[in-house]
N, C-alpha and C positions, 0 to 999 in steps of 0.2 A: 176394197178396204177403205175403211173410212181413215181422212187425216186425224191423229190426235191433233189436241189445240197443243201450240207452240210451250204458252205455261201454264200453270196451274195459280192459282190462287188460295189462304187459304177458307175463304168465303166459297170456292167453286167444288172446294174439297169437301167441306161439309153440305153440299148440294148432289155430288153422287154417292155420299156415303149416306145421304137422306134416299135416294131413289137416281137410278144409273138413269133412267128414263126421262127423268127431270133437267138430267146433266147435258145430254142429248139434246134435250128441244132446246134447251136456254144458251148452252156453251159451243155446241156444234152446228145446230141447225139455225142457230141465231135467230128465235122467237122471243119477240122482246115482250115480257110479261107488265102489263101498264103499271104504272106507277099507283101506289096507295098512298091514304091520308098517312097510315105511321109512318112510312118512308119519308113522305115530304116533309112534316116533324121533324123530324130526323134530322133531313138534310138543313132545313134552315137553322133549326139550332147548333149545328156544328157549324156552320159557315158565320153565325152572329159569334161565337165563342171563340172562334178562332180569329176572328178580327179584335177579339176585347183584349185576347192575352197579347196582340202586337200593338197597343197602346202602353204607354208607358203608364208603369202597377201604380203611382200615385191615382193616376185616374181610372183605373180599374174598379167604378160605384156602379151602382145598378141607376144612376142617370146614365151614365154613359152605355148600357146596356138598352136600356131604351133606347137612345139616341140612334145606338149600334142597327140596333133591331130595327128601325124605321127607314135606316139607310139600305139597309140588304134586302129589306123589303120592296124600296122602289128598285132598287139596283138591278134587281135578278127577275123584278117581273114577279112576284110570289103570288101576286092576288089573281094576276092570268093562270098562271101556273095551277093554284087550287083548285079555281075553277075550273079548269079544264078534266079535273080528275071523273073517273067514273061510277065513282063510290065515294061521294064525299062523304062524312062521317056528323058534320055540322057542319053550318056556315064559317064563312070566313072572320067572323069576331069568336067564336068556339077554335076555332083553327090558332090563332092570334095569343088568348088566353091559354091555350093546351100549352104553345111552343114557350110563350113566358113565361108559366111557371116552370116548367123544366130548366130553363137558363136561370133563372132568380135563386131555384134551390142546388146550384151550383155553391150560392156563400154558406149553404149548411153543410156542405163536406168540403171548406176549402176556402181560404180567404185569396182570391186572386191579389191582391197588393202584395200580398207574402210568396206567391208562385211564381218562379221564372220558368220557362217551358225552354228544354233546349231544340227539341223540333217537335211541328204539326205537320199532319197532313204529307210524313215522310214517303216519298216511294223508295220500296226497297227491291232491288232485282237480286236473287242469290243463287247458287246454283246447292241445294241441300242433300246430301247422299245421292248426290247426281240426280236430282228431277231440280229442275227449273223454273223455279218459283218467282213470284211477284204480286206484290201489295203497298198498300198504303197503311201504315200505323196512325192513328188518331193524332195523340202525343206520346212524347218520351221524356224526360229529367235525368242527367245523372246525377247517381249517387254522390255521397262525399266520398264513398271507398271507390271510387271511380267507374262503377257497375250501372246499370240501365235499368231503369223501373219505364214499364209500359202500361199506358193505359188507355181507357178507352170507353167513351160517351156509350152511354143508350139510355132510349127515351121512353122505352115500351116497360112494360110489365117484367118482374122479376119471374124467370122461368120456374118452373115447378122443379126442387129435388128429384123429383119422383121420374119427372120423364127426362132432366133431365143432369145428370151427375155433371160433376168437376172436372171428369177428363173432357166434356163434349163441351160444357158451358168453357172454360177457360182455353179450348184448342187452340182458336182463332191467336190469340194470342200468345201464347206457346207456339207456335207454328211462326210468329212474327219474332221472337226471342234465337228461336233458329236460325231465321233468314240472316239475323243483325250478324248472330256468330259467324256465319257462313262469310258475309259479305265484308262485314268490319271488323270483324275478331273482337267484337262489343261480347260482354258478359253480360245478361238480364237477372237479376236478384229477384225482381220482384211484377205481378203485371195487376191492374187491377180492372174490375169492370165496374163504371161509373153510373149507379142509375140515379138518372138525374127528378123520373118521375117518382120516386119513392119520397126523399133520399137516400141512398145507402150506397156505401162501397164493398166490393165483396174482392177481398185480393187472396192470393197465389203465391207464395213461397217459388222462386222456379230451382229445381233439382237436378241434376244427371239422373234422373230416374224419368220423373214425369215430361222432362227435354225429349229424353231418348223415345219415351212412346210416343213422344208427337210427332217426331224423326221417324218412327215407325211407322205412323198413321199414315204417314205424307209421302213415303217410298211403296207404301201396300196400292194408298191411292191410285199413285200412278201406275203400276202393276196392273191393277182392275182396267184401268183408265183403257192404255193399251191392247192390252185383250179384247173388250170389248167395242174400239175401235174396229180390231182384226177380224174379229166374226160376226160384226154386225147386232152382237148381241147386247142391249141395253134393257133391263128387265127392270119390269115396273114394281117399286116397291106400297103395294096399294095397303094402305090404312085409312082412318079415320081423319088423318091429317088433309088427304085427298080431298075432303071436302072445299077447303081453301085453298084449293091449287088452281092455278088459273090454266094451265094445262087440260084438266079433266074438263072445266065448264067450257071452256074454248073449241071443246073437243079435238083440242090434239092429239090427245094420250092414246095410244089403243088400246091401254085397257078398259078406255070407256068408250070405244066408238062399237056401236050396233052392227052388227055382221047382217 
């Protein structure tokens, strides 16, 4: 019998309700998948973003964002860091350019001197219809009605409707609206997802209806999770997605390895 992992996350949720197989190499067997240019993106721009909103909002200008930017740069080593990727995507001034405009188009949906942020980069441990969750939320704000709005950076591409609807694109965070109930009897009103390469916000009413199916998702989860600890059974779900999975070209998968 295999151990289940201790928590679940809800990033690790949407990894075996992508492919139980994928769940397995990444959560259990602990195959660490190399890091990519969008991630790095990713990461530096939330790490500059979240240093600008703990200056005080007078100086919340896109000098001080440069400034920001220059400082997390040498700070964290970013230029080693790029480099060292395996799939760069462009050089390190392409890299540079991608990450600042994504922080710059932060003042077309949001004047930071007007934003106070009540937490970044929260961890939240809750225990949800008895599965044992843990994550980090971006940021949060409360309301004036005293209610939680959540939201949350991304740097990639606005997903397709098509592949992929509201209940899957907004889970993550509905699953975070949960935890807060769970853990601080915090109410979430509203959650948004911030794309910063567009611009555009695309936010989420939250319900006792679409709460309750994330509560659902997140209890079915661990369900599967379990089971397939118990019988060893992790079943590959193979699509066209497979192609960018670093599992199959790694040849870890079996369902790509040659008998």
């Amino acid at each position: 019998m295999i151990e289940p992992p201790e928590y679940l996350s809800p990033s690790s949720i949407g990894t075996y309700r992508d492919c139980p197989q994928k769940f397995k190499l990444s959560r259990i067997d602990r195959i660490p998948e190399p890091s990519t240019w969008a991630q790095h993106v990713g990461t530096f721009v939330h790490e500059v973003l979240e240093h600008l909103y703990q200056a005080d909002p007078g100086v919340r200008t896109i000098d001080t964002l440069r400034a920001l930017a220059a400082e997390r740069w040498t700070a964290s080593d970013w230029e080693a860091q790029v480099n060292a990727l395996a799939q760069p995507e462009g050089s390190i001034k392409d890299f540079k350019n991608v990450a600042f405009r994504c922080m710059t188009n932060l003042w077309e949906l949001e004047n930071p001197q007007e934003v106070e942020l009540d937490g970044m980069e929260h961890e939240v441990i809750a225990d949800v219809e008895g599965v044992a969750m843990k994550g980090y939320i971006d940021r949060f704000v409360f309301h004036h009605d005293g209610s939680v709005i959540i939201s949350d950076y991304k740097t990639g591409k606005i997903p397709s409707a098509r592949f992929t609807p509201d209940d899957k694109k907004f889970f993550q965070l509905l699953a975070y609206a949960a935890m807060l109930e769970a853990s601080d009897q915090e109410t979430t009103s509203r959650v948004q997802l911030m794309y910063l390469k567009e611009p555009v916000v695309h936010e989420l009413s939250v319900t006792q209806v679409n709460l309750s199916v994330a509560k659902g998702v997140i209890v079915e989860t661990r369900e599967g999770v379990e089971a397939a600890c118990a019988s060893g059974d992790f079943p590959c779900n193979v699509t066209k997605l497979c192609d960018w999975c670093f599992y199959k070209t790694s040849g870890h998968c079996p369902a790509f390895v040659q008998k």
